[in-house]
N, C-alpha and C positions, 0 to 999 in steps of 0.2 A: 504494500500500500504506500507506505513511504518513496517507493522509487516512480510509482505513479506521478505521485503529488510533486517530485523533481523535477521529471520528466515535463509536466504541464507546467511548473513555473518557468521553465528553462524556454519551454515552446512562446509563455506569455511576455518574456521579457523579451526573447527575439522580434517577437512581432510589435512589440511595444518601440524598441529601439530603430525595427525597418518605419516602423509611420510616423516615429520621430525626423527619419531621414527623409522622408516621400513631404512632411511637410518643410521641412527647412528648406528643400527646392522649391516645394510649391512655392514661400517667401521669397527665396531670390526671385523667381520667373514674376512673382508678380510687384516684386520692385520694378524688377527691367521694364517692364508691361508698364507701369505708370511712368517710368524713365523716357519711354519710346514716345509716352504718346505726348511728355510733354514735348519732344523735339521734332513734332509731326511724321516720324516714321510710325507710322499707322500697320504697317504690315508687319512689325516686329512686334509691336503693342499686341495684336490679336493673338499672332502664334506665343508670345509668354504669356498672355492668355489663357490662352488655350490649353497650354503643359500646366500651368499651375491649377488650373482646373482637375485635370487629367493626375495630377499629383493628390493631391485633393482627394479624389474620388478613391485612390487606390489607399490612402491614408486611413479613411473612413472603414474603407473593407476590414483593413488588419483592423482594426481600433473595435468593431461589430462583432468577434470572435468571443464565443464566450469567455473563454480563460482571462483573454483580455478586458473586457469589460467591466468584470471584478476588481481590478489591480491598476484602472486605467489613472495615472500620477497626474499631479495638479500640473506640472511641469509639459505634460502633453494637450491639455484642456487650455492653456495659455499661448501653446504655440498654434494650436489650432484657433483659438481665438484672434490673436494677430494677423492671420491669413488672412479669416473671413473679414476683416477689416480693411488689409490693405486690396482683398477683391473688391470689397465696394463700395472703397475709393476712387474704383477706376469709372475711365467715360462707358454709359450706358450703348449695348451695341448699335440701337438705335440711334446713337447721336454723329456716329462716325460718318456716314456718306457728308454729312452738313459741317461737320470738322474738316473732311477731307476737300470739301470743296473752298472751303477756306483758307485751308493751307496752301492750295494752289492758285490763289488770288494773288 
């Protein structure tokens, strides 16, 4: 029973530590992402976008895992927190064709 119980914490810290990693990119990509769109590169903006999104969602996955779920650190809940912040901070996608037309003005 006890090697059980090793076994799952050893599983829940792994996966605890992979979505710690899948968000910190998410954070870089969605720095760059506001980075881009203030310097009107609009198609860099979308695609860190888009990864940190994609980062994001795989975050989520691991973090959804029972074992995890129990054991999930305030440490992870903050860095997941900061994300969803700096995502929506960024320009709405709808506002891009009217940004981009102005950047080429």
């Amino acid at each position: 029973m006890h090697s059980l119980n090793t076994e799952l914490d050893a599983e829940a810290t792994q996966q605890l530590e992979w979505a710690k990693s899948e968000l910190k990119a998410a954070l870089i990509f969605a720095r760059f992402s506001s980075t881009s769109y203030s310097t009107g590169n609009l198609q860099r903006a979308t695609d860190a976008r888009s990864k940190a999104k994609a980062a994001c969602a795989r975050a989520e996955q691991r973090l959804a895992a029972p074992e995890v779920v129990q054991v999930s650190p305030d440490s992870v809940k903050l860095i997941w927190t900061e994300v969803q912040s700096a995502l929506a901070d960024l320009p709405a996608t709808k506002d891009l064709p009217a940004r981009a037309q102005r950047a080429g003005s």
